[in-house]
C-alpha positions as a Markdown table, in Angstrom:
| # | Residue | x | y | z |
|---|---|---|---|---|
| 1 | Unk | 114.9 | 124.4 | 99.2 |
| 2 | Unk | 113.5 | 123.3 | 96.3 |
| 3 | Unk | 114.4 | 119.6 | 97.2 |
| 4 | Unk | 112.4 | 120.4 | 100.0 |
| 5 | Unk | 108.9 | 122.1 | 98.7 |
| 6 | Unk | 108.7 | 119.6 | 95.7 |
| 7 | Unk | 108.1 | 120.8 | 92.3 |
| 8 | Unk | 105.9 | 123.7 | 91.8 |
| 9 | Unk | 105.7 | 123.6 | 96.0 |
| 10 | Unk | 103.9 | 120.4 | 95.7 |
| 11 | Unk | 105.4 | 118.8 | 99.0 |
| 12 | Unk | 104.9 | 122.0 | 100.7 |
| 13 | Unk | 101.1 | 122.2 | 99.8 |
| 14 | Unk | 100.9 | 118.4 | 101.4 |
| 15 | Unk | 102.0 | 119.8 | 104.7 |
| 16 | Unk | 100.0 | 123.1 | 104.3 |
| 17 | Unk | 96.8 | 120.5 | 104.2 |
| 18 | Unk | 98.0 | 118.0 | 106.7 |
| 19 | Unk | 98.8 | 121.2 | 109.4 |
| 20 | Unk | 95.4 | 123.3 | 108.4 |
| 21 | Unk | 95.7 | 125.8 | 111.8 |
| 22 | Unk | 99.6 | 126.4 | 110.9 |
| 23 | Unk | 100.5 | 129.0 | 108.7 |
| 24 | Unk | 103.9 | 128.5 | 106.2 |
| 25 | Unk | 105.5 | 131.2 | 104.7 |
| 26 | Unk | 108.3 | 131.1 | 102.5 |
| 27 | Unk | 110.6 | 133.6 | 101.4 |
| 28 | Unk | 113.9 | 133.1 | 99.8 |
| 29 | Unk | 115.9 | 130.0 | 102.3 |
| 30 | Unk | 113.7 | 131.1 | 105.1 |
| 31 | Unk | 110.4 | 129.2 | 106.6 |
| 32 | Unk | 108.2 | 130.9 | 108.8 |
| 33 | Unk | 105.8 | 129.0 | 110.8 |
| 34 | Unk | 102.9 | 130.2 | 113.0 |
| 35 | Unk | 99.8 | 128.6 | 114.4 |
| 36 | Unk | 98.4 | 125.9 | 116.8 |
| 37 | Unk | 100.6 | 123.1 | 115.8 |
| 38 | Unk | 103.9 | 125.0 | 114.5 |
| 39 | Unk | 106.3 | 122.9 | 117.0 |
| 40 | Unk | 104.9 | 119.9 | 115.0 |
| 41 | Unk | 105.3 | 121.4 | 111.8 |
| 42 | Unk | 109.1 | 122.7 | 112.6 |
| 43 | Unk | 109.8 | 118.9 | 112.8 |
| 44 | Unk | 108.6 | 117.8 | 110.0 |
| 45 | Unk | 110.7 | 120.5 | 108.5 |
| 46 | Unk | 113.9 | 119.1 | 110.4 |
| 47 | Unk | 112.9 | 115.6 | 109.9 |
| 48 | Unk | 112.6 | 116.6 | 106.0 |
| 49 | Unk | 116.1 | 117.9 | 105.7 |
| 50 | Unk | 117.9 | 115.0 | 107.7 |
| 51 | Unk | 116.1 | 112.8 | 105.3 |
| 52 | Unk | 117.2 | 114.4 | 102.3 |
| 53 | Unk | 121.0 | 114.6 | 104.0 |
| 54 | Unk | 120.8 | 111.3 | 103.8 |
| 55 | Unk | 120.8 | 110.9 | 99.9 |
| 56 | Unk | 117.3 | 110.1 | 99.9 |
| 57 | Unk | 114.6 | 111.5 | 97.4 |
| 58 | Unk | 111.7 | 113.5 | 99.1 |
| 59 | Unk | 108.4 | 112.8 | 97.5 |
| 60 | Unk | 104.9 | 112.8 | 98.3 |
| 61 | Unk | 104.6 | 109.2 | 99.9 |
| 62 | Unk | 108.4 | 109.8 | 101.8 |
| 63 | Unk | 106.6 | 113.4 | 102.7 |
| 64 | Unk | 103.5 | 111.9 | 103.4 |
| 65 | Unk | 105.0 | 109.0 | 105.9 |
| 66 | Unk | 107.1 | 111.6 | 107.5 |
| 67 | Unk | 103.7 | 113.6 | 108.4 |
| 68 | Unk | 102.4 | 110.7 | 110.0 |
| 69 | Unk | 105.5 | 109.3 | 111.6 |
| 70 | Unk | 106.1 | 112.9 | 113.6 |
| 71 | Unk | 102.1 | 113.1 | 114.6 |
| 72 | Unk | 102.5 | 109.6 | 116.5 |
| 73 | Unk | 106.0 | 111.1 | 117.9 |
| 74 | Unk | 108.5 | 109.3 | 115.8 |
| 75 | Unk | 111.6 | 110.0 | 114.4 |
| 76 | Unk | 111.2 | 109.4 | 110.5 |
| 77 | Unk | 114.8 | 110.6 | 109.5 |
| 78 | Unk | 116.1 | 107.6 | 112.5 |
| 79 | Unk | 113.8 | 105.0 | 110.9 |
| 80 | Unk | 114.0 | 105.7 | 107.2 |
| 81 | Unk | 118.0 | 105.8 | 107.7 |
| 82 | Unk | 118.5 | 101.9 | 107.9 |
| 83 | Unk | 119.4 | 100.5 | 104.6 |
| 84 | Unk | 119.5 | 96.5 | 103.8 |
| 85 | Unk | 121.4 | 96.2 | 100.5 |
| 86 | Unk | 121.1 | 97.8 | 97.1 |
| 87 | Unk | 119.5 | 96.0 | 93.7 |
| 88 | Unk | 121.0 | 95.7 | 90.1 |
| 89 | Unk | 119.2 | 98.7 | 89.6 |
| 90 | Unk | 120.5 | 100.7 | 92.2 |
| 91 | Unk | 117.6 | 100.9 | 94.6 |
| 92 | Unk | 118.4 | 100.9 | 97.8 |
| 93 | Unk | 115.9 | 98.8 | 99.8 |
| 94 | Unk | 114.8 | 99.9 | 103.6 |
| 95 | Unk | 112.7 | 100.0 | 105.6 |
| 96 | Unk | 109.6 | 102.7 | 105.0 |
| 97 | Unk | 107.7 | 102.1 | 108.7 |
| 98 | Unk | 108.7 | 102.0 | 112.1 |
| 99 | Unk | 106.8 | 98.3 | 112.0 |
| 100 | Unk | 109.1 | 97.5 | 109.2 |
| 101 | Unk | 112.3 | 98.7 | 111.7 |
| 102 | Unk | 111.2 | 96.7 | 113.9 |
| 103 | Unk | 110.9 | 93.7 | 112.0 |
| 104 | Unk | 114.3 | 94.3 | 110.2 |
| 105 | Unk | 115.7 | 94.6 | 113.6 |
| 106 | Unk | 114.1 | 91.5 | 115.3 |
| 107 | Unk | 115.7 | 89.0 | 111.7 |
| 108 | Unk | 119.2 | 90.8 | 112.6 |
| 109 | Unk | 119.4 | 89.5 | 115.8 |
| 110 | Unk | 117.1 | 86.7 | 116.5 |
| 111 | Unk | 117.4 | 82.9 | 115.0 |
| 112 | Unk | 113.5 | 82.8 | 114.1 |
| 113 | Unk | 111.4 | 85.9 | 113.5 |
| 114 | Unk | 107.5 | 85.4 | 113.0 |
| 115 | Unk | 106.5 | 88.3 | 111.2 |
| 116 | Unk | 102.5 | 88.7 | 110.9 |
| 117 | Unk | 100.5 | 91.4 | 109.2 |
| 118 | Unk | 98.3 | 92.3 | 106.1 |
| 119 | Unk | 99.0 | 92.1 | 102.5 |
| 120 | Unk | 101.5 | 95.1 | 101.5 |
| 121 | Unk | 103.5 | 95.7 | 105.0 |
| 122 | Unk | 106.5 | 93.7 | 103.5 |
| 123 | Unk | 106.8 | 91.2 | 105.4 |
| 124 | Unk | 108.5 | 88.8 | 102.3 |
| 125 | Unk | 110.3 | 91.4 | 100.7 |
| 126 | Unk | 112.0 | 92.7 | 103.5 |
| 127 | Unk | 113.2 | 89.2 | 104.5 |
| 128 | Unk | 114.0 | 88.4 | 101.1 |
| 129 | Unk | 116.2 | 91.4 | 100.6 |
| 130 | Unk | 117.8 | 90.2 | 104.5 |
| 131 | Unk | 118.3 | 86.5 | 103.3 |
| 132 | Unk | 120.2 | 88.2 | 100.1 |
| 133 | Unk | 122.5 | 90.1 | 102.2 |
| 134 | Unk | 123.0 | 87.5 | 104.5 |
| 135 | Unk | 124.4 | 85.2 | 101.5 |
| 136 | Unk | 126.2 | 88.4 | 100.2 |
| 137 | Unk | 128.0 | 88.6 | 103.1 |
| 138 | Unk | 128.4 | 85.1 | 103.5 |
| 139 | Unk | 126.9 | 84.7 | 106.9 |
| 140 | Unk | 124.9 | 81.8 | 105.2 |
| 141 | Unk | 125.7 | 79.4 | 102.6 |
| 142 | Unk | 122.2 | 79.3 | 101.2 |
| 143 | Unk | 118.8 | 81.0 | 100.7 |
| 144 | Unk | 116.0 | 78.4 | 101.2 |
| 145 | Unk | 112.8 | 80.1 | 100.1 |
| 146 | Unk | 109.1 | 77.8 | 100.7 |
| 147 | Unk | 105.4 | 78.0 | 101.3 |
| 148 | Unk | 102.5 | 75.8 | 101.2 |
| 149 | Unk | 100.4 | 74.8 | 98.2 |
| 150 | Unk | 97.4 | 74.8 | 100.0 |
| 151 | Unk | 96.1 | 73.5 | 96.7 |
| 152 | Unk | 98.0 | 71.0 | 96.2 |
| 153 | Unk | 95.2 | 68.5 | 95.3 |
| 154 | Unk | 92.5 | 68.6 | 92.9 |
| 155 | Unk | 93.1 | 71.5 | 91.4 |
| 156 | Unk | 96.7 | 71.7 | 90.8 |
| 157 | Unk | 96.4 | 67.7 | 89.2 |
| 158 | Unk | 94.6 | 69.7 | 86.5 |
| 159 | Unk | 97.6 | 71.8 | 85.8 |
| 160 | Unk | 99.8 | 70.7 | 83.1 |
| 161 | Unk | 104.0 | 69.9 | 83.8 |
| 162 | Unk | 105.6 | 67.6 | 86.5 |
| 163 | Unk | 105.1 | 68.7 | 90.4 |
| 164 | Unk | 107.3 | 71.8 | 90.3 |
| 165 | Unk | 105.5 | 72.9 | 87.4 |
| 166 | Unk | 102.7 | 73.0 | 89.2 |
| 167 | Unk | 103.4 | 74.0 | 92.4 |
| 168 | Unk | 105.5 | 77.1 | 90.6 |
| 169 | Unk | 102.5 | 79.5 | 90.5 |
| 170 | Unk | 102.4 | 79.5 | 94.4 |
| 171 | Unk | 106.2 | 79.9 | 94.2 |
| 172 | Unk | 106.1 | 82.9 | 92.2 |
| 173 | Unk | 105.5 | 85.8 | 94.5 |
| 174 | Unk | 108.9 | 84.8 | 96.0 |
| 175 | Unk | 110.6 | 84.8 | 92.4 |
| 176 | Unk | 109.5 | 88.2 | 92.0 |
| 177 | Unk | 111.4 | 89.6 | 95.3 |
| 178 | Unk | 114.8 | 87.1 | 94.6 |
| 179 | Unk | 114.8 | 88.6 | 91.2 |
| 180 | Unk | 114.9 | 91.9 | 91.9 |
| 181 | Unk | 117.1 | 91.5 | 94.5 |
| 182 | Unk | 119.6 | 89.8 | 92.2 |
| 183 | Unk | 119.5 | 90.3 | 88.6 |
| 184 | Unk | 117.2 | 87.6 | 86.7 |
| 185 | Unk | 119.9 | 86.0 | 85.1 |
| 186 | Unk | 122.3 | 85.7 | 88.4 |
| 187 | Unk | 119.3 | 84.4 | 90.5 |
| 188 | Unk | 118.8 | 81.9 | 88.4 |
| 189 | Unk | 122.1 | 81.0 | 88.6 |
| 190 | Unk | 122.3 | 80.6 | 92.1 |
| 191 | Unk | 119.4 | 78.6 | 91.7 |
| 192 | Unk | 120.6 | 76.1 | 89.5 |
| 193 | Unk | 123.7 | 75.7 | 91.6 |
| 194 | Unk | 121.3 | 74.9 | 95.1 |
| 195 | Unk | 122.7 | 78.1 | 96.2 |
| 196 | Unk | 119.5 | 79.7 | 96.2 |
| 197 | Unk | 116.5 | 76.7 | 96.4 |
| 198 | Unk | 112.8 | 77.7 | 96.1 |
| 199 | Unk | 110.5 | 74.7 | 96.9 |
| 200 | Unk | 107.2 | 74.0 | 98.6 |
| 201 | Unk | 107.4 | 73.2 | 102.1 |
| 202 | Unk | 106.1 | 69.4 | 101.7 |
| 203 | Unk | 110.2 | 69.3 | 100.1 |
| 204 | Unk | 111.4 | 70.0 | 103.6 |
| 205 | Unk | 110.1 | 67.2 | 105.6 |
| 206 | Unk | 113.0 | 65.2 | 106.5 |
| 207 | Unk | 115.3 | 67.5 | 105.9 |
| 208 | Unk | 118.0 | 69.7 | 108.6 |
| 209 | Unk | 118.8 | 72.7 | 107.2 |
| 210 | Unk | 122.4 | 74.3 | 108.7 |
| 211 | Unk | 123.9 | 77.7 | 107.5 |
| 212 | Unk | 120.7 | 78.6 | 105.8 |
| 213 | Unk | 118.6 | 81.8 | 105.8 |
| 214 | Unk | 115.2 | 80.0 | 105.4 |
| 215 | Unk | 111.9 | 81.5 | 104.5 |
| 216 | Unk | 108.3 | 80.6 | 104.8 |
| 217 | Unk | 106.0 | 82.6 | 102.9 |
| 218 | Unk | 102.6 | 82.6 | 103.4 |
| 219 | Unk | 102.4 | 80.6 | 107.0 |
| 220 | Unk | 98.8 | 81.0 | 108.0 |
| 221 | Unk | 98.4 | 78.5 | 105.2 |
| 222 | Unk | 100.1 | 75.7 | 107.3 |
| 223 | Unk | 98.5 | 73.3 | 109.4 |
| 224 | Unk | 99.8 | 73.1 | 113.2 |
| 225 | Unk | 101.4 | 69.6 | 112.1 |
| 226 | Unk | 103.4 | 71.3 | 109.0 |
| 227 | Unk | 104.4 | 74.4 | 111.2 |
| 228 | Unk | 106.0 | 71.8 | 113.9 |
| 229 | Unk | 107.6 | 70.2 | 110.8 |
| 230 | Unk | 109.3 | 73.1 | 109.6 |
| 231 | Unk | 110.4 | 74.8 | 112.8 |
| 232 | Unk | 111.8 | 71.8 | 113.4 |
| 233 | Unk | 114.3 | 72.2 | 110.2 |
| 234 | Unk | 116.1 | 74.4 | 111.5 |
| 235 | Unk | 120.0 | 73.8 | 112.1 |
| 236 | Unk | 123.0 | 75.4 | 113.2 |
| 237 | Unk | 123.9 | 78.8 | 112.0 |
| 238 | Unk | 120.6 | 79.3 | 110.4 |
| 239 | Unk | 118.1 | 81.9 | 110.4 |
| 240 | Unk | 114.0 | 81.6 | 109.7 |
| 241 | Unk | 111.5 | 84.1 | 108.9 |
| 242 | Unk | 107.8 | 82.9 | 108.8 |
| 243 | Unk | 105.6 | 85.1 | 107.2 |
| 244 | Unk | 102.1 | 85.2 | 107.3 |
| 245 | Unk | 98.9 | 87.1 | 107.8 |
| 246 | Unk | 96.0 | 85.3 | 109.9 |
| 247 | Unk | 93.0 | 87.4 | 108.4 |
| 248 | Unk | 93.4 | 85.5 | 104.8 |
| 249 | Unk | 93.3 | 81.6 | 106.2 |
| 250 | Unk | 92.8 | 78.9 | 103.2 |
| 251 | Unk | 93.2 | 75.7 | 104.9 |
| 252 | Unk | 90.5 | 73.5 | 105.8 |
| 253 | Unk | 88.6 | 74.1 | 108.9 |
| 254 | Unk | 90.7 | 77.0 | 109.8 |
| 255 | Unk | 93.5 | 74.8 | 111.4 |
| 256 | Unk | 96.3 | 77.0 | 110.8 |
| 257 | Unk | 99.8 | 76.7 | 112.1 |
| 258 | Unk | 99.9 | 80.0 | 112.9 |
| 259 | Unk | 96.9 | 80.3 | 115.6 |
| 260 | Unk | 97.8 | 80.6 | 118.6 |
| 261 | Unk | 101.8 | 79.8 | 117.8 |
| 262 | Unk | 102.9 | 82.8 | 120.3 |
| 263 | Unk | 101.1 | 81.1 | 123.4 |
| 264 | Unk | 103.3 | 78.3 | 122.5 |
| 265 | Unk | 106.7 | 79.8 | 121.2 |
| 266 | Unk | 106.8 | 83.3 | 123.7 |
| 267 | Unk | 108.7 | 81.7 | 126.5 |
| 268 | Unk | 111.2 | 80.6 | 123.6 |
| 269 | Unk | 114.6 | 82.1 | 123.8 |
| 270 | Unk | 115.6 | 83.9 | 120.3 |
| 271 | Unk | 112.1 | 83.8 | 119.0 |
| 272 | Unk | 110.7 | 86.6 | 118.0 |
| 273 | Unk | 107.0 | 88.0 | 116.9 |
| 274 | Unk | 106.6 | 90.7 | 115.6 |
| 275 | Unk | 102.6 | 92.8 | 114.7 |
| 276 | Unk | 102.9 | 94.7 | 111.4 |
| 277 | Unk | 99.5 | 97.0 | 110.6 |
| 278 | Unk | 97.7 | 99.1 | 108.6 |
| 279 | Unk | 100.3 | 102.2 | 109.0 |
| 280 | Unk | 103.1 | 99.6 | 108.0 |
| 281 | Unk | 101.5 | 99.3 | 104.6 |
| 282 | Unk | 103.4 | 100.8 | 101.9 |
| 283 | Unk | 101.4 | 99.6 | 98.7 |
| 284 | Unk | 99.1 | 102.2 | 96.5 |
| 285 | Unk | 97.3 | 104.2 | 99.3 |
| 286 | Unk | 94.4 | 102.3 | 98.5 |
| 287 | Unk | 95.7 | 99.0 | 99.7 |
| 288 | Unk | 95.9 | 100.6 | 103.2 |
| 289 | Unk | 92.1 | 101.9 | 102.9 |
| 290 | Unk | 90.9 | 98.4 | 102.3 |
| 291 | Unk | 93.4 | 97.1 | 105.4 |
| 292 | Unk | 91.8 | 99.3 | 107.5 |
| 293 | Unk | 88.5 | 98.6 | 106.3 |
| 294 | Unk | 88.6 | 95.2 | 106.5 |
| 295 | Unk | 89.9 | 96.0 | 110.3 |
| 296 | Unk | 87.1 | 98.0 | 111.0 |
| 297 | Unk | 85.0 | 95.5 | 109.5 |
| 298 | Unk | 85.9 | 93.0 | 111.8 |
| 299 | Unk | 86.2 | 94.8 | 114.7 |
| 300 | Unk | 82.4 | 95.6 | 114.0 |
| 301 | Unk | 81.5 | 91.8 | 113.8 |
């Protein structure tokens, strides 16, 4: 019970003002609740315990998803429940959204998953954490992690080091999920050894890629030429994610690779596409407001 209401009832005041017409008494091990939306709140209740049956730690953002999950008729305890690996540190990494479910699930079984959605929603994390386990497992030999340096002119020349010097800034954001996926010092390991290769995506031209788990980070940043260039990488026993969101486009003229790609790739056999939104963003609460600003924003326009 105490798992359940938080500290000093704080998780239980979250529901009290998400469920204002439902009443919640507690006494002892026994909830009562009365009022318009009581079948709703019994749920969240249920959803609450199977949740915390499964090892995991209610707070106020797990309480706070739950809430929203049940409202829109989901099962928070069945989407929360699938876990992808676990880091040095013992976090277990899974999916927080049913958006995020369904992008884990469409990498698991299909040989190219497109996912597309704004900052925060996961999209690189989650496939970085799937490309670890895949390696883990050894269902690939290597992790090949890219995006475009969109900047890769003027600017970067004024950058001091040799190529990958410069082009490591862009590289960094998928550092950050490798390495805490793997422990700094075995990532770079793995790196120094080609097991794990992080490159920009001009490095790939040329190249077939076989029994690889490849990643590309930052897609709507590709022209339609680069994004034919990479899919066409891809060799036997390998798996791509392309990650991207089409609301921050950098390139010139707006020709990104990424317009329009489902008209042409739908019909494909094991290609997948797959919307992440707003709900599916699991940054500081904040970082949702401004999604859905910027959504509303646009709509508007």
């Amino acid at each position: 019970m105490a798992d359940l209401l938080g500290d000093r009832d704080e998780l239980l005041r979250l529901i009290e003002e998400s469920f204002k017409e439902t009443s919640i008494h507690v006494r002892g091990n026994q909830i009562t609740i009365d009022g318009k939306e009581k079948d709703c709140v019994t749920k969240v209740f249920n959803e609450l315990l199977a949740i915390a049956a499964q090892g995991q730690t209610l707070d106020r953002e797990n309480v706070g998803r739950a809430i929203e999950m049940v409202l829109e008729d989901l099962s928070p305890s069945h989407i929360l429940d699938t876990e992808i690996l676990k880091t040095p540190q013992g976090r277990l990494v899974r999916p927080k959204t049913q958006g995020q479910k369904n992008y884990v699930d469409a990498i698991k079984t299909n040989t190219v998953t497109f996912g597309i959605g704004p900052a925060g929603t996961g999209k690189s994390y989650l496939a970085v954490a799937l490309a670890v386990k895949a390696l883990q497992e050894k269902q690939v030999a290597r992790i090949v992690l890219t995006r475009p340096a969109v900047e890769a002119g003027e600017r970067l020349g004024f950058l001091p080091g040799d190529l990958m010097a410069k082009v490591d800034p862009y590289l960094r954001p998928l550092y950050d999920a490798l390495f805490e996926m793997l422990e700094p010092e075995g990532a770079q390991k793995l790196i120094d050894r080609t097991v794990v290769e992080v490159a920009p995506l001009a490095f790939m031209r040329g190249r077939t890629l076989n029994s690889s788990f490849i990643i590309l980070d930052e897609a709507q940043n590709t022209t339609p030429e680069q994004m034919k260039m990479f899919l066409t990488r891809i060799g036997f026993n390998s798996k791509a994610v392309i990650t991207g969101d089409v609301t921050q486009i950098d390139v010139v003229n707006n020709r990104s690779g990424l317009l329009g790609l489902e008209d042409i790739l739908g019909g494909v056999n094991d290609v997948s596409f797959v919307k992440l939104g707003n709900k599916d963003v699991v940054r500081a609460p904040i970082v949702k407001d401004i999604v859905a600003a910027y959504e509303r924003s646009s709509h508007a326009r």
